[in-house]
C-alpha positions in Angstrom: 20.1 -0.6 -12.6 16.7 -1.3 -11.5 14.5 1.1 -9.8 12.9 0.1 -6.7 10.5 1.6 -4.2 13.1 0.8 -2.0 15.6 2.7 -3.8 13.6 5.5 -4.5 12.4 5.3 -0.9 16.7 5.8 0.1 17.0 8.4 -2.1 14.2 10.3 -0.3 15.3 9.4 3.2 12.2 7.4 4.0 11.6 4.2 5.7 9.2 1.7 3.9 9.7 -0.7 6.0 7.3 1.0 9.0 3.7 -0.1 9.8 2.7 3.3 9.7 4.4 4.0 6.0 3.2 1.3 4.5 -0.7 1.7 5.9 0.1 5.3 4.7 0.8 4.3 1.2 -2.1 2.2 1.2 -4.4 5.1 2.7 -3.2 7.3 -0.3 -3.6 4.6 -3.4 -7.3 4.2 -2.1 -7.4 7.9 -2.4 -6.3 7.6 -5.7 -8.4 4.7 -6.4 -11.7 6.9 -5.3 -10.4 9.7 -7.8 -9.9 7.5 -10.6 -11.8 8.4 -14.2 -11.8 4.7 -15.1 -12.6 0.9 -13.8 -8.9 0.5 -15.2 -7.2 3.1 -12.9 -9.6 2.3 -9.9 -8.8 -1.7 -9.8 -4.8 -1.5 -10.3 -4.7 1.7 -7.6 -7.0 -0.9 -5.3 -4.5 -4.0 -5.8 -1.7 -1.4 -5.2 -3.8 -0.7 -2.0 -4.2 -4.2 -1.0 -0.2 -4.9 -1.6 1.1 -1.9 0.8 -1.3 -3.4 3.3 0.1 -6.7 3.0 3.7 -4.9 3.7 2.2 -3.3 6.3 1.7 -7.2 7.8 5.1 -8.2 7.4 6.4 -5.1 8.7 4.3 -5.5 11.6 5.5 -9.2 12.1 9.3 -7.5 11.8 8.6 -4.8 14.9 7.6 -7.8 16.7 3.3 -6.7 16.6 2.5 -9.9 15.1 -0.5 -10.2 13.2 -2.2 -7.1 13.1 -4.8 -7.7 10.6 -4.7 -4.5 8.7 -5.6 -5.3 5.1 -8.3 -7.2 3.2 -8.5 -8.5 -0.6 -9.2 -5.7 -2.7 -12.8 -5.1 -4.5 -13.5 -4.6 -7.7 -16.4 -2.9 -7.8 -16.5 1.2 -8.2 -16.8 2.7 -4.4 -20.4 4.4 -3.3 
């Protein structure tokens, strides 16, 4: 069985599918990003970032929002 966000997302009761949960996500994994010891951590938790805000596009498109514009290709360079 493979192990989704999706599934884990069921097993908690939570929708991932939301414009709001998904930008939520993304909020958090830049929080994470900002935290991070290494260049390593920071670009992978940025990607992450960049990838929940792409959801967030599609689920926007879904709910009928269309595009919302609500992400932006993720930086590599350590935030000031």
């Amino acid at each position: 069985m493979v192990i989704t966000t999706r599934t884990l997302a069921a097993k908690r009761g939570m929708n991932l599918e939301t414009l709001e949960e998904c930008l939520r996500e993304a909020e958090e994994c830049d929080r994470l990003a900002g935290l991070a010891r290494t260049v390593a951590t920071r670009r992978i938790m940025t990607v992450i970032a960049f990838k929940w805000r792409r959801l967030a596009e599609k689920a926007a498109e879904r709910q009928g929002l269309g595009h919302v514009g609500v992400y932006a290709p993720p930086t590599y360079e350590k935030p000031t």
